[in-house]
C-alpha positions in Angstrom: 0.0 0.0 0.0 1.3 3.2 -0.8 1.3 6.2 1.0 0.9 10.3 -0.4 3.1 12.5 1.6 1.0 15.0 3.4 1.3 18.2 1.7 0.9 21.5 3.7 -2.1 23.1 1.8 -3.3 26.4 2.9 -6.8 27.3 2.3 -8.3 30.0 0.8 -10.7 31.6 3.7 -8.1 31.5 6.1 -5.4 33.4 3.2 -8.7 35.9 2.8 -8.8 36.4 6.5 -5.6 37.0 7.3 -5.4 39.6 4.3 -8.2 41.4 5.6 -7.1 41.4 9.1 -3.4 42.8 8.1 -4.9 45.4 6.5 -7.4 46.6 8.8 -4.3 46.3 11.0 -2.3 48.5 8.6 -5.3 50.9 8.7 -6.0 51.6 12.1 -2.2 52.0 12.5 -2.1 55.1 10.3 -5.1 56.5 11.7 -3.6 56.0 15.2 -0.5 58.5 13.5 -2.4 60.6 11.5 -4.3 61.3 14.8 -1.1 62.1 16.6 -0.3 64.2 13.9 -3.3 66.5 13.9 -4.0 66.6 17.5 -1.2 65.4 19.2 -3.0 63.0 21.3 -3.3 59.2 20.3 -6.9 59.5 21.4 -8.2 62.7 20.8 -10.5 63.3 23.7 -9.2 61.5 25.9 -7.2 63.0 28.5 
């Protein structure tokens, strides 16, 4: 009996989540700046 070697196969939905989720990591990390930028606070509001 022969055996197939297991291949490491990664699938799609998780690749599509884990773009997403970088990204909408990417975005709230430059609003984070551009709201230091324009106000000077990380939050603005907050004290």
């Amino acid at each position: 009996m022969k055996q197939s070697p297991k291949t490491n196969r990664i699938e799609n939905q998780k690749m599509t989540a884990e773009r997403v989720n970088g990204l909408a990591a990417m975005m709230g990390f430059w609003a984070a700046v551009g709201a230091y930028l324009t106000t000077g606070q990380i939050i603005p509001g907050v004290v």
